[in-house]
C-alpha positions as a LaTeX table, in Angstrom:
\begin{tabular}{lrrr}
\hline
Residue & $x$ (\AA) & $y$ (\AA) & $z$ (\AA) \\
\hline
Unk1 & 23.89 & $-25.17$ & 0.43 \\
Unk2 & 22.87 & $-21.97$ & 2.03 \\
Unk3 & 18.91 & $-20.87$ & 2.09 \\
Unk4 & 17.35 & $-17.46$ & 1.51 \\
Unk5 & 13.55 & $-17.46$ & 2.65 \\
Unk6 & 11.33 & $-14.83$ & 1.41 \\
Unk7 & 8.10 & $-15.08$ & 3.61 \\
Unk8 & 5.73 & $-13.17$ & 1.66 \\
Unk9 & 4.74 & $-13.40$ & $-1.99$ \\
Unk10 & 2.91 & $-10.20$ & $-2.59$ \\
Unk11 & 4.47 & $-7.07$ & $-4.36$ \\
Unk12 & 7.72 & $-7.08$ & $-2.64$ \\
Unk13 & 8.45 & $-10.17$ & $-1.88$ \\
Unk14 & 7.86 & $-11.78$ & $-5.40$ \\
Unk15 & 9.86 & $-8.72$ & $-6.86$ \\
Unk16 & 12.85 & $-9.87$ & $-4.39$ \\
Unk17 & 12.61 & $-13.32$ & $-5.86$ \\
Unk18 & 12.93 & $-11.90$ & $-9.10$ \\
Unk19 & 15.90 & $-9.98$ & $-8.33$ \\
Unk20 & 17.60 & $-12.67$ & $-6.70$ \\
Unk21 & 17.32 & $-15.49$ & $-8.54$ \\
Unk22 & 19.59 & $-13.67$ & $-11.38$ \\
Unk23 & 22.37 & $-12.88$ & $-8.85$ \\
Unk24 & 22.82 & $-15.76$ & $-6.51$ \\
Unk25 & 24.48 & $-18.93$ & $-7.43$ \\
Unk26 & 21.80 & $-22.13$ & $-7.62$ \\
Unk27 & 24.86 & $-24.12$ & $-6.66$ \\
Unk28 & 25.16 & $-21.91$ & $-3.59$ \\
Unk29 & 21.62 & $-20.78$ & $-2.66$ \\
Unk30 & 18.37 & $-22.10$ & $-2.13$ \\
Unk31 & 15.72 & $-19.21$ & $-2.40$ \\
Unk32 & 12.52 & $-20.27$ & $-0.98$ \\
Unk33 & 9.25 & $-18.46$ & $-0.95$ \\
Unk34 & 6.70 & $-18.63$ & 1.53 \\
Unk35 & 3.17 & $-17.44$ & 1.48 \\
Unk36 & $-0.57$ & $-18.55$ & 2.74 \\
Unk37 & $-2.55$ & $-17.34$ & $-0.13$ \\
Unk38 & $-2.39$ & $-18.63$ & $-4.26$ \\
Unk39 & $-3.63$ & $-15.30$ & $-5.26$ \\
Unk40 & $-2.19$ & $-12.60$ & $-6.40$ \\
Unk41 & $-3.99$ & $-8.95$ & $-6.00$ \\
Unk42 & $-3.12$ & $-5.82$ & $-8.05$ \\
Unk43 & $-4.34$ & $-3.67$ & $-4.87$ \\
Unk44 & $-4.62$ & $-0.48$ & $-6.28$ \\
Unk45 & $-7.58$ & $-1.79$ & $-8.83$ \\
Unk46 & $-9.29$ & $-2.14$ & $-5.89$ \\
Unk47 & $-10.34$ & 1.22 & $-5.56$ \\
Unk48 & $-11.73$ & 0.97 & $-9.36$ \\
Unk49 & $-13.99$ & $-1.64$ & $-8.55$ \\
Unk50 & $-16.40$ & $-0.17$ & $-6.35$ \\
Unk51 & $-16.76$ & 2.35 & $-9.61$ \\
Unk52 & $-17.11$ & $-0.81$ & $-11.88$ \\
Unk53 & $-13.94$ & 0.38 & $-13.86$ \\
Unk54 & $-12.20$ & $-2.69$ & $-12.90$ \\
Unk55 & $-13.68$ & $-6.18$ & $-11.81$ \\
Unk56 & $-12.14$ & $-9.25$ & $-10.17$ \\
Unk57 & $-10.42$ & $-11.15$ & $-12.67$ \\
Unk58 & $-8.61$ & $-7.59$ & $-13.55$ \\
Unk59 & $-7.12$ & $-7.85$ & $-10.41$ \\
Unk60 & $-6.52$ & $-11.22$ & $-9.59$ \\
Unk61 & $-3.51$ & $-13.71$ & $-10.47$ \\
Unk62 & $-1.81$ & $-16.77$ & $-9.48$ \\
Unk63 & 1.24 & $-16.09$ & $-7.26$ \\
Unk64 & 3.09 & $-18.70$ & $-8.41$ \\
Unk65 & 2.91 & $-17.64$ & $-12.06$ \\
Unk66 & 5.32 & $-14.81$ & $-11.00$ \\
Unk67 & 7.90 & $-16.42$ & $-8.64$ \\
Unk68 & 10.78 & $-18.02$ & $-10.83$ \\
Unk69 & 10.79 & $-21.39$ & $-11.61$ \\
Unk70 & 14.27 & $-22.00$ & $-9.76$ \\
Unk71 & 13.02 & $-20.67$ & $-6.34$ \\
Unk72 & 10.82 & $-23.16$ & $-4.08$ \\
Unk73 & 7.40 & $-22.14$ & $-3.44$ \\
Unk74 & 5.83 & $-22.69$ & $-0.14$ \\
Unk75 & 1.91 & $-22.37$ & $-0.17$ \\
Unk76 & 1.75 & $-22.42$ & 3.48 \\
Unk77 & 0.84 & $-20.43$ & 6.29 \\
Unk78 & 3.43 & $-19.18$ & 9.42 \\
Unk79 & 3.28 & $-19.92$ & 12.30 \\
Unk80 & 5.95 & $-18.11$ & 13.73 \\
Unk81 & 9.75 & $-17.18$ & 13.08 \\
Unk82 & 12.32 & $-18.00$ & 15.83 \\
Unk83 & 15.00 & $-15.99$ & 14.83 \\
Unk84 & 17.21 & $-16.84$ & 17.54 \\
Unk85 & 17.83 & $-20.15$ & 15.82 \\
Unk86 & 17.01 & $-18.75$ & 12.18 \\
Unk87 & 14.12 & $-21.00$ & 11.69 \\
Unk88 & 10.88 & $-20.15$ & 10.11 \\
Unk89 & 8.10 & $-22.35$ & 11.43 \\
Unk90 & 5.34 & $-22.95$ & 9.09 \\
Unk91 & 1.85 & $-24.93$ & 9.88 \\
Unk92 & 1.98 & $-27.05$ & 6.46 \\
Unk93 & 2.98 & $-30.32$ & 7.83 \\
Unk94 & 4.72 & $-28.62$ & 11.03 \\
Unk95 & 7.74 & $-28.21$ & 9.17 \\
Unk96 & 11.10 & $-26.10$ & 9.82 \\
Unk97 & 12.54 & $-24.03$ & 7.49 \\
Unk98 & 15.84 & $-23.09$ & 8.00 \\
Unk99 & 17.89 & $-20.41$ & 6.85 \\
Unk100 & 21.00 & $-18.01$ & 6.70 \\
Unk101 & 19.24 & $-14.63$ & 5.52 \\
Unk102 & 15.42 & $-14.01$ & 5.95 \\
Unk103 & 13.14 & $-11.30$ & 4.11 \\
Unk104 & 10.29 & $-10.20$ & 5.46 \\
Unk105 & 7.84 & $-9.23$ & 3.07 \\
Unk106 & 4.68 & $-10.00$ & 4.91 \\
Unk107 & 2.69 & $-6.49$ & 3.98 \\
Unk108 & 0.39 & $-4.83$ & 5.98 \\
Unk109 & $-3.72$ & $-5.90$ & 6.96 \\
Unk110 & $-6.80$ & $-4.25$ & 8.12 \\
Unk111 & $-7.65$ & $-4.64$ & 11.46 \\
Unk112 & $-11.71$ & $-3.35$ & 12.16 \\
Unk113 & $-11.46$ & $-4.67$ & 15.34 \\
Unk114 & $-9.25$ & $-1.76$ & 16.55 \\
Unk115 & $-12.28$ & 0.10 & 16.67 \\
Unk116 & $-14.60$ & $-0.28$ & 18.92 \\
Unk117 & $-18.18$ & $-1.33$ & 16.79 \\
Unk118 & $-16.18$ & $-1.40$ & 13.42 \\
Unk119 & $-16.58$ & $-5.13$ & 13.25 \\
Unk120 & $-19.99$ & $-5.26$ & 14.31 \\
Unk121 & $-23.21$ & $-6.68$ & 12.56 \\
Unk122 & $-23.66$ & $-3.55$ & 10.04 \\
Unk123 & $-20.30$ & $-4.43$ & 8.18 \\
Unk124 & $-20.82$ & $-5.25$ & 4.79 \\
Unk125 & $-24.11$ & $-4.01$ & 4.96 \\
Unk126 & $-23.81$ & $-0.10$ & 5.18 \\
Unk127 & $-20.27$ & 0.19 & 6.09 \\
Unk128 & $-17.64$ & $-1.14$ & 4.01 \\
Unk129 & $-13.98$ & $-1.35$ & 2.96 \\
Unk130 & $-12.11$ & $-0.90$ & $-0.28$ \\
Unk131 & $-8.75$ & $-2.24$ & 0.59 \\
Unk132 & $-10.31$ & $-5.99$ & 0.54 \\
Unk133 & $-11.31$ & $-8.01$ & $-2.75$ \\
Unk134 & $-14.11$ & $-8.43$ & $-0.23$ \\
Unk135 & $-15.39$ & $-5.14$ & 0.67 \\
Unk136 & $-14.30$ & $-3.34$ & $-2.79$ \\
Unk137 & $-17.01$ & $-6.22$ & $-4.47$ \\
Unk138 & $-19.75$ & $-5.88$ & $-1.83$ \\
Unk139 & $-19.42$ & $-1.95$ & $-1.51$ \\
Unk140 & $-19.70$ & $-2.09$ & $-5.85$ \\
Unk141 & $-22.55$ & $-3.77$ & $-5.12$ \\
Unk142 & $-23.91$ & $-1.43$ & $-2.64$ \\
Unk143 & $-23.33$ & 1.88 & $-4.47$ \\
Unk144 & $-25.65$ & 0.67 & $-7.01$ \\
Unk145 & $-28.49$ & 1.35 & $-5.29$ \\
Unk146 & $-27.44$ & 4.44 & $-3.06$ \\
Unk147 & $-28.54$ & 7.84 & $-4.55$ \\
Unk148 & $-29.46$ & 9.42 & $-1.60$ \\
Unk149 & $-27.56$ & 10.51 & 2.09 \\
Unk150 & $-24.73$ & 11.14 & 3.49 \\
Unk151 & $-21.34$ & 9.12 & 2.25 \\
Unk152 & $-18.45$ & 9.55 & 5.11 \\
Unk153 & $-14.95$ & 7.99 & 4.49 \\
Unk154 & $-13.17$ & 7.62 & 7.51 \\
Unk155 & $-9.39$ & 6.78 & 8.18 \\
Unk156 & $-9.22$ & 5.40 & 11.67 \\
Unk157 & $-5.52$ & 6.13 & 12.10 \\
Unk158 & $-2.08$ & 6.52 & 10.10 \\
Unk159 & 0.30 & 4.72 & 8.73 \\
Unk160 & $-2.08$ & 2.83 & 6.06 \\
Unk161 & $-1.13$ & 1.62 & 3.15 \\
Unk162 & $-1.69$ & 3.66 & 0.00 \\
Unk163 & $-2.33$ & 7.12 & 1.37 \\
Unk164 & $-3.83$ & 8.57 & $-1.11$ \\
Unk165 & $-6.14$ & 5.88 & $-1.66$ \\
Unk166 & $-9.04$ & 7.46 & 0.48 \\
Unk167 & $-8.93$ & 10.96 & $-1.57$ \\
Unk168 & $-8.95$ & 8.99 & $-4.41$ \\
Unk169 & $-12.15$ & 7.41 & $-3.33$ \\
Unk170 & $-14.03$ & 10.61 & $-2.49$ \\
Unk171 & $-12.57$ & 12.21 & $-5.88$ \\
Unk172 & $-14.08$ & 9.12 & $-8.06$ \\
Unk173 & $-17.21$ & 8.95 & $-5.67$ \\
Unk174 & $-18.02$ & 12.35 & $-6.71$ \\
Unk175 & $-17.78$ & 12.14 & $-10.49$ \\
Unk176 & $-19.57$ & 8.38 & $-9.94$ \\
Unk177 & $-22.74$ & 10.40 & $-8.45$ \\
Unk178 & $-22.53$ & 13.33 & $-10.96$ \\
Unk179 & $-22.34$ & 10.43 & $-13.76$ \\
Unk180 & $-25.73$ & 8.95 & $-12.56$ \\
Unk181 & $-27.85$ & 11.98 & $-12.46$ \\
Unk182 & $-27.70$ & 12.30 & $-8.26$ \\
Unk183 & $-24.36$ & 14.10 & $-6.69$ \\
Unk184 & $-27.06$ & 16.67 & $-5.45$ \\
Unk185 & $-28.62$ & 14.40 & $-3.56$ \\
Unk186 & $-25.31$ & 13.18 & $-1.72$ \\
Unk187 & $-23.17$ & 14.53 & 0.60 \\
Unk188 & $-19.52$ & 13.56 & 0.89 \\
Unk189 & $-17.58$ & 14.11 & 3.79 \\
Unk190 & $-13.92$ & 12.72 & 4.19 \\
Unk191 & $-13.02$ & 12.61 & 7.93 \\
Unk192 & $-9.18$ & 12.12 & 8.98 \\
Unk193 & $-6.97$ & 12.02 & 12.22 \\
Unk194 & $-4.62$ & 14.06 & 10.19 \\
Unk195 & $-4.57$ & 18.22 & 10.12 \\
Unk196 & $-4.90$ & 18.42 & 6.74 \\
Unk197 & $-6.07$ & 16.60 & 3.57 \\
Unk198 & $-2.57$ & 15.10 & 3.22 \\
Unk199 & 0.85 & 14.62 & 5.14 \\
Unk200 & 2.66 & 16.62 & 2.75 \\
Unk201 & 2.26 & 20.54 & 2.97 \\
Unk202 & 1.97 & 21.46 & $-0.79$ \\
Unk203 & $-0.07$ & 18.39 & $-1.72$ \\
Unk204 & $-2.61$ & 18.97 & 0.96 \\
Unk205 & $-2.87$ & 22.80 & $-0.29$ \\
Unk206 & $-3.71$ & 21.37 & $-3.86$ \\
Unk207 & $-5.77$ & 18.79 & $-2.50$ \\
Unk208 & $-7.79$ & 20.46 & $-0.10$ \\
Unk209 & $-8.92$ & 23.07 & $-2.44$ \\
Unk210 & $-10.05$ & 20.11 & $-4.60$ \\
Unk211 & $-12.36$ & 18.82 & $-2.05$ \\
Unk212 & $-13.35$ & 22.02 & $-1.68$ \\
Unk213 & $-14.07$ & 22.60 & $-5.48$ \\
Unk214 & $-15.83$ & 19.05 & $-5.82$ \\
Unk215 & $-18.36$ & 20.32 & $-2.57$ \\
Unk216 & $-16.78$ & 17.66 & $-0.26$ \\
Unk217 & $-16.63$ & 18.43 & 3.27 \\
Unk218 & $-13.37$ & 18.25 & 5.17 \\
Unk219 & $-13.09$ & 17.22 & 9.17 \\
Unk220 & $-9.48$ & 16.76 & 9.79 \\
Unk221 & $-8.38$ & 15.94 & 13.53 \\
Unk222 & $-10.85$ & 13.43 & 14.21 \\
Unk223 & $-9.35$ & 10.24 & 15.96 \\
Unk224 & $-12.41$ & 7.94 & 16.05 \\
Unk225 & $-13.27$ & 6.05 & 19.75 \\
Unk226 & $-15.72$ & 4.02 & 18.14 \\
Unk227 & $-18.85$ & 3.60 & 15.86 \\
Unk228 & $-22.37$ & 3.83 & 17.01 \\
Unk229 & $-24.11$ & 1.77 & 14.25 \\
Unk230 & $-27.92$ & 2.34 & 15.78 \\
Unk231 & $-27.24$ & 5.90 & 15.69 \\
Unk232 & $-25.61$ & 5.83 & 12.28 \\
Unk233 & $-22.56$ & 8.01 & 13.55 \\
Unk234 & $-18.45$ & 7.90 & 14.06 \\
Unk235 & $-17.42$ & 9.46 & 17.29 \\
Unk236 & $-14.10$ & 10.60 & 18.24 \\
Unk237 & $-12.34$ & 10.72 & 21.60 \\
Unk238 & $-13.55$ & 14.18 & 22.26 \\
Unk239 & $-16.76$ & 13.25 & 21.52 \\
Unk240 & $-17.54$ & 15.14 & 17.76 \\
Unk241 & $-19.45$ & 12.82 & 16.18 \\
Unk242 & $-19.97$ & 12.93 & 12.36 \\
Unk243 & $-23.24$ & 10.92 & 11.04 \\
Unk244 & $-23.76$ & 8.67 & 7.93 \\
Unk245 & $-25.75$ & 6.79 & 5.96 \\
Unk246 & $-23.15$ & 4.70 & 4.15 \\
Unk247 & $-19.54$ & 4.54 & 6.11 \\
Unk248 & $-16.61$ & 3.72 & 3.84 \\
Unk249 & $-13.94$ & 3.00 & 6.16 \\
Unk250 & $-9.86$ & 2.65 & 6.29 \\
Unk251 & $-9.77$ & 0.33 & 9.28 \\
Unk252 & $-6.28$ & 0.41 & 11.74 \\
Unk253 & $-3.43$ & $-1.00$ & 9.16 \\
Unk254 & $-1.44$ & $-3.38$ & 10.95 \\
Unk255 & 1.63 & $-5.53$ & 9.64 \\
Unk256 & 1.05 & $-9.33$ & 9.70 \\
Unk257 & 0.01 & $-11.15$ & 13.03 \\
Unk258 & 2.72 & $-13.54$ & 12.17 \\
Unk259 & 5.19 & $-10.45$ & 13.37 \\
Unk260 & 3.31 & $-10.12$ & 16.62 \\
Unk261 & 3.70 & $-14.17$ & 17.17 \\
Unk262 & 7.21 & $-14.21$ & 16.97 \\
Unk263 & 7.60 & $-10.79$ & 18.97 \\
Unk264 & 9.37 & $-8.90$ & 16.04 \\
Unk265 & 7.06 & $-6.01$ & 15.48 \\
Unk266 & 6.27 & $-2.32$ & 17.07 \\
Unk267 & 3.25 & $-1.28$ & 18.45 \\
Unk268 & 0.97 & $-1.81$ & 15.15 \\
Unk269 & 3.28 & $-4.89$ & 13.98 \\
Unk270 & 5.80 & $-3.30$ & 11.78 \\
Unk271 & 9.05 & $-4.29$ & 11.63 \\
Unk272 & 11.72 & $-1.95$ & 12.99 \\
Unk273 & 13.97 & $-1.56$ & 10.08 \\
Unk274 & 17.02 & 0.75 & 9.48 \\
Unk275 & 15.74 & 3.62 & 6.92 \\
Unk276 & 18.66 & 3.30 & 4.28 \\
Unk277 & 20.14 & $-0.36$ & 4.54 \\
Unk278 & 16.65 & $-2.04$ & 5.03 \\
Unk279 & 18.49 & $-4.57$ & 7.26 \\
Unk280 & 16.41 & $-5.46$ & 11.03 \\
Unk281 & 17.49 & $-3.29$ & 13.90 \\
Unk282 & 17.37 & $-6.28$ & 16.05 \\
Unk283 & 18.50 & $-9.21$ & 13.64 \\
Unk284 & 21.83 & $-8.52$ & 11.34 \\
Unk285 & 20.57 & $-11.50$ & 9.03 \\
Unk286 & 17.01 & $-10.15$ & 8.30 \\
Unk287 & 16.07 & $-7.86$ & 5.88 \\
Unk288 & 12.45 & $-5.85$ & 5.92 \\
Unk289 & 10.90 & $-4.61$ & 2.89 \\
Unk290 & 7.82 & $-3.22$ & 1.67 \\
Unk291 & 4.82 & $-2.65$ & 3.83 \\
Unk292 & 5.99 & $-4.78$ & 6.39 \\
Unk293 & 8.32 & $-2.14$ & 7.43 \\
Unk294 & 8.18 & 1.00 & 10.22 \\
Unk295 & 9.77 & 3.32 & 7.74 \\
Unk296 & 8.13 & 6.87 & 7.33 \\
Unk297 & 7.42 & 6.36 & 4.00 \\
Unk298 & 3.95 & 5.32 & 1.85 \\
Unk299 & 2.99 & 1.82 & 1.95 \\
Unk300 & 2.64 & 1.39 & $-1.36$ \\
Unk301 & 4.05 & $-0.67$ & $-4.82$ \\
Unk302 & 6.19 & 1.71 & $-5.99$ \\
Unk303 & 8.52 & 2.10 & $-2.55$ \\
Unk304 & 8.75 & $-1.74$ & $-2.81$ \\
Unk305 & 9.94 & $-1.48$ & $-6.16$ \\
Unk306 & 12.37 & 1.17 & $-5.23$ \\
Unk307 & 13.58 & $-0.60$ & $-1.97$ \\
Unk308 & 13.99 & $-3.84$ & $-3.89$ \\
Unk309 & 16.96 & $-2.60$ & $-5.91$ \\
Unk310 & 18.67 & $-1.47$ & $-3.25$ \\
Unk311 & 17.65 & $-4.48$ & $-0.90$ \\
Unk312 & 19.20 & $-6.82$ & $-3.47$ \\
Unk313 & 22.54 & $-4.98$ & $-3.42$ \\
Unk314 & 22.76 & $-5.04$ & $-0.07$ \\
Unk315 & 22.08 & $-8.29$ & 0.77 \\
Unk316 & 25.02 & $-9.35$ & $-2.09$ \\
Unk317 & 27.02 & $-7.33$ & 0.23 \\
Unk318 & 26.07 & $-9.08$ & 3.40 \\
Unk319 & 27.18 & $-12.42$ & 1.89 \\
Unk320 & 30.12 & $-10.84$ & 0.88 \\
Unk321 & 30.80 & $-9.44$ & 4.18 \\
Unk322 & 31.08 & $-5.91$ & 2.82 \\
Unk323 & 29.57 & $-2.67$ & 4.64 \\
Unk324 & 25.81 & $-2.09$ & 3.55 \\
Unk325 & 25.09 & 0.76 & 1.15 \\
Unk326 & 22.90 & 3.32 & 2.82 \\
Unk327 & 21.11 & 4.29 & $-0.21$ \\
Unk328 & 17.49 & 4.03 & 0.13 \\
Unk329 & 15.92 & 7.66 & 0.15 \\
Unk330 & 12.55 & 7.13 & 1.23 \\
Unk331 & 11.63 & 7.45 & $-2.52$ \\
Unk332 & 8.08 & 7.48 & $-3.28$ \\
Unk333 & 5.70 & 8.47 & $-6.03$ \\
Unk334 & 1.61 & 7.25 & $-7.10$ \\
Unk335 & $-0.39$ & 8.80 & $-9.41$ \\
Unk336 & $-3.90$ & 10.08 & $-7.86$ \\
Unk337 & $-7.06$ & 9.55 & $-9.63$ \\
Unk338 & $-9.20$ & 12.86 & $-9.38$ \\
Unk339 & $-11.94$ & 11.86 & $-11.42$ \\
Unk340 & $-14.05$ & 13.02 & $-14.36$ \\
Unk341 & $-11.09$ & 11.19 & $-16.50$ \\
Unk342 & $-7.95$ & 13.22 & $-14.91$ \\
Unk343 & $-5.81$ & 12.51 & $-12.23$ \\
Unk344 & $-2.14$ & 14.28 & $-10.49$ \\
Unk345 & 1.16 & 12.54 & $-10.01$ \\
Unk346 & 3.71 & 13.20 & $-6.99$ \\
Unk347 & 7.20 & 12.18 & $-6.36$ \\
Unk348 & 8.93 & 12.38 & $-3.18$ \\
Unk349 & 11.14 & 11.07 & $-0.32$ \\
Unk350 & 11.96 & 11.21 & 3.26 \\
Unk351 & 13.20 & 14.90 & 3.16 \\
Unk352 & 11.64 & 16.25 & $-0.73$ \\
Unk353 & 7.77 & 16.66 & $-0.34$ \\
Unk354 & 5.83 & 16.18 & $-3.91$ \\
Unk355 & 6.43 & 19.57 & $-5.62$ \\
Unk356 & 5.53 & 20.87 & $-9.12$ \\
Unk357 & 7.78 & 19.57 & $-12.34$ \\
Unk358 & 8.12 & 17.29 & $-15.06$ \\
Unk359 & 8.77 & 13.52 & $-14.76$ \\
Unk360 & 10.23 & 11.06 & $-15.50$ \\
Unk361 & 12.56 & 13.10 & $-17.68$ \\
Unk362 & 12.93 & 16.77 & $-17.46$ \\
Unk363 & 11.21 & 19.56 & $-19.29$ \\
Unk364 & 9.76 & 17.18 & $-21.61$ \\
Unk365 & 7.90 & 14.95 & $-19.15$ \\
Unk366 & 5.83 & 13.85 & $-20.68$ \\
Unk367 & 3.64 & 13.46 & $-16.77$ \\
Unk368 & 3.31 & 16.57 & $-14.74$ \\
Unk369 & 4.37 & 16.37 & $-11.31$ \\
Unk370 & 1.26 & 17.91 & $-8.75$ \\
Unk371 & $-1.07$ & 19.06 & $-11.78$ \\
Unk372 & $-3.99$ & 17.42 & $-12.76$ \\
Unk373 & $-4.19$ & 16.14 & $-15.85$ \\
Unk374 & $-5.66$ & 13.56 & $-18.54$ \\
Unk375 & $-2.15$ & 12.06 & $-19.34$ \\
Unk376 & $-1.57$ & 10.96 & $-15.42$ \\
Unk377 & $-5.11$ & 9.19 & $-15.56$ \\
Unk378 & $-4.09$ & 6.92 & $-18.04$ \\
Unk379 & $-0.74$ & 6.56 & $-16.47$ \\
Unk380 & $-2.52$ & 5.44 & $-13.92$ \\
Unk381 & $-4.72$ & 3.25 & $-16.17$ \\
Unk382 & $-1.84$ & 2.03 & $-17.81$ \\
Unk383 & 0.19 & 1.20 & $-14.61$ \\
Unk384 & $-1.65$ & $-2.02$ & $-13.80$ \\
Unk385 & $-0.04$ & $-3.55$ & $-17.41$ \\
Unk386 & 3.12 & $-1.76$ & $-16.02$ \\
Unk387 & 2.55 & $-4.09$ & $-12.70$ \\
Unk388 & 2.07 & $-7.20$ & $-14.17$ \\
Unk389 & 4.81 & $-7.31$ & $-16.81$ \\
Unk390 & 7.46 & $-5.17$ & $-16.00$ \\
Unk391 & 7.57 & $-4.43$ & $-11.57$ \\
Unk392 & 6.69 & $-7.73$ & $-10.14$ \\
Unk393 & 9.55 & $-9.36$ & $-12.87$ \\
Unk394 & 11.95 & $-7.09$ & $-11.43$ \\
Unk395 & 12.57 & $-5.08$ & $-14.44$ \\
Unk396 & 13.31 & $-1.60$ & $-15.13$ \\
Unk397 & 11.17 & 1.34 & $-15.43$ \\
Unk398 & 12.68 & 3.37 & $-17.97$ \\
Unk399 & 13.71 & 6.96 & $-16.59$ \\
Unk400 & 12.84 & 5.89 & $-13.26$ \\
Unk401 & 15.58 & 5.36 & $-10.85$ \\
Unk402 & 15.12 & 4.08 & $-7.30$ \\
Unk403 & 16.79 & 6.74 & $-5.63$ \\
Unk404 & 14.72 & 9.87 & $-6.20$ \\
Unk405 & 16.15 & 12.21 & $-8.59$ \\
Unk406 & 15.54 & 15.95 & $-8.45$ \\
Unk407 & 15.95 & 17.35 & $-12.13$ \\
Unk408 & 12.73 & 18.67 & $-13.55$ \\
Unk409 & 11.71 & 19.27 & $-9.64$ \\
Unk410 & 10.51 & 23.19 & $-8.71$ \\
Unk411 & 12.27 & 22.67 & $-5.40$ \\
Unk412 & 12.83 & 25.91 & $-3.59$ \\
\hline
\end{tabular}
């Protein structure tokens, strides 16, 4: 019998389990499953919970209850993968796990300690994450007691997972202060290393004029050097410096440090991976998907959704010895909360940036495509049932296909 490991049981990798298990023969294959952690987190609630729209059970499941009952499920953490003899070495019991095709499907993780006085001894007490069950619960806690200073959300550096998270932040953070009777007395600022509000032209125009409508300030081009918690301030390279009173940072993303013990990953731990096949550029027999990966694309559920499909085609094909399909587009899209009970939707790939339309079907939508509106709130709402019934099974989304399509688009 021939084994298929899957080391990671987040998003992507239980959705490639799911995939899998209907197409390869249990005679033939062993799937296994490997993963440190028995939970399960919907991440994108955890931007709701600092808001108290969402709390922790909302977000929280058992991993197991989603990977089929035919695959073997390793609670276990990695110690490293040798894949010069195709062995995955885990720390349960100092086993080896052999096998003939890997996925990697270990995500991506926050790293504070990239930056110098991130980590320090004000974390968790006046400077805080979201993109942690951790921080989203203790900064909840925190906001309900701020009505007064200065808020700054800071991304330390690109890629991170869910780009648009941070906007969304500063967008809800604004109608969470107007809500309580004390917006006047707060000042948002959202500082990024980027030029704009966004990576994508059009979206950063709408954006930008956003923050400007809400009355949050902008400074793009700031690549922070460190923090200075005594002084209350971020400080860049060349030396701006932006004060706070609470800091709501998006630490360095990194992929897992599993990928930097077995010497697989770039610079920030991603895994080099070829843009359309999602097969290794160093390994023919491992396949990437998800946030694990160096692709220019958004770290986020829907791309692993998207590259799943194609992922599973592909690696029928490699066991069949057949030429990989080079199909995967980059394809993207995530709804953006903008507060006050509305919120946009974009859709977009490697060479389409987000542009105005109709989706999923044309003309008759029924979501607008880079307009705010009340109907792409509660598609965003509505997603996290969307999540746990229908994505991580592998099923469908009706009208949604994984390479992007372009009818109802206003491309020029």
């Amino acid at each position: 019998m021939k084994n298929l490991v899957i080391l990671g049981a987040g998003t992507a990798g239980t959705v490639m389990a799911n995939h899998l298990v209907k197409k390869l023969s249990v005679k033939e294959w062993q799937i296994t499953v490997i993963d440190q952690d028995p939970r399960h987190f919907y991440q994108p609630g955890f931007l709701f919970i600092p808001f108290d729209m969402y709390n922790e059970k909302q977000v929280t499941r058992e991993k197991a209850s989603f990977i089929p009952k035919k695959c073997n499920f390793i609670l276990s953490e990695v110690d490293n993968i040798d894949a010069e003899k195709n062995v995955v070495n885990i720390k349960s019991g100092k086993k080896k796990i052999n096998y003939d095709i890997l996925i990697i499907a270990t995500g991506s993780r926050i790293v504070p300690e990239e930056v110098e006085g991130l980590a320090g001894s004000s974390y968790y007490k006046n400077i805080f994450d979201f993109y942690t069950i951790d921080g989203a619960v203790k900064l909840r806690q925190f906001l309900q007691t701020f009505t007064k200073g200065k808020l700054v959300l800071n991304i330390a550096e690109i890629p991170i997972k869910c780009p648009v998270a941070p906007l969304e932040f500063v967008f809800l953070a604004d109608w969470f202060f107007t809500k309580k009777g004390v917006r006047e007395n707060i000042d948002l600022t959202f500082v990024t290393p980027l030029s704009d509000a966004f990576t994508k032209e059009k979206t950063a125009a709408v954006l930008s004029t956003l923050l400007n409508h809400k009355n949050i300030n902008i400074v793009t081009d700031f690549s922070i050097s460190k923090v200075d918690s005594d002084e209350k301030q971020i400080v860049s390279f060349d030396e701006k410096n932006v004060e706070y009173d609470l800091l709501v940072t998006i630490p360095t993303n990194m992929g897992s440090s599993v990928i930097e013990r077995s010497g697989l990953g770039d610079d920030l731990e991603f895994v080099p991976t070829h843009r359309s096949t999602l097969q290794s550029k160093e390994h023919d027999n491992i396949f990437v998907i998800g946030d694990a990966t160096d692709l220019p694309t958004s770290k986020a559920g829907s791309v692993a959704h998207f590259e799943a499909e194609i992922l599973t085609e592909n690696i029928l094909r490699y066991i069949n010895n057949l030429e990989l399909k080079e199909e995967y587009d980059g394809h993207a899209n995530c709804f953006i909360e903008s507060g006050f009970g509305k919120g946009f939707l974009i859709d977009f790939n490697y060479d389409v940036e987000p542009v105005p339309g109709k989706f999923p079907f044309p003309v008759i939508g029924p979501m607008s495509l880079l307009k705010e509106s009340k109907l792409n709130h509660w598609g965003k709402l509505a997603f996290r049932w969307i999540y746990w019934y229908v994505m991580l099974k592998g099923l469908p989304i009706p009208g949604i296909t994984a390479t992007m399509s372009t009818k109802g688009k206003q491309i020029d």
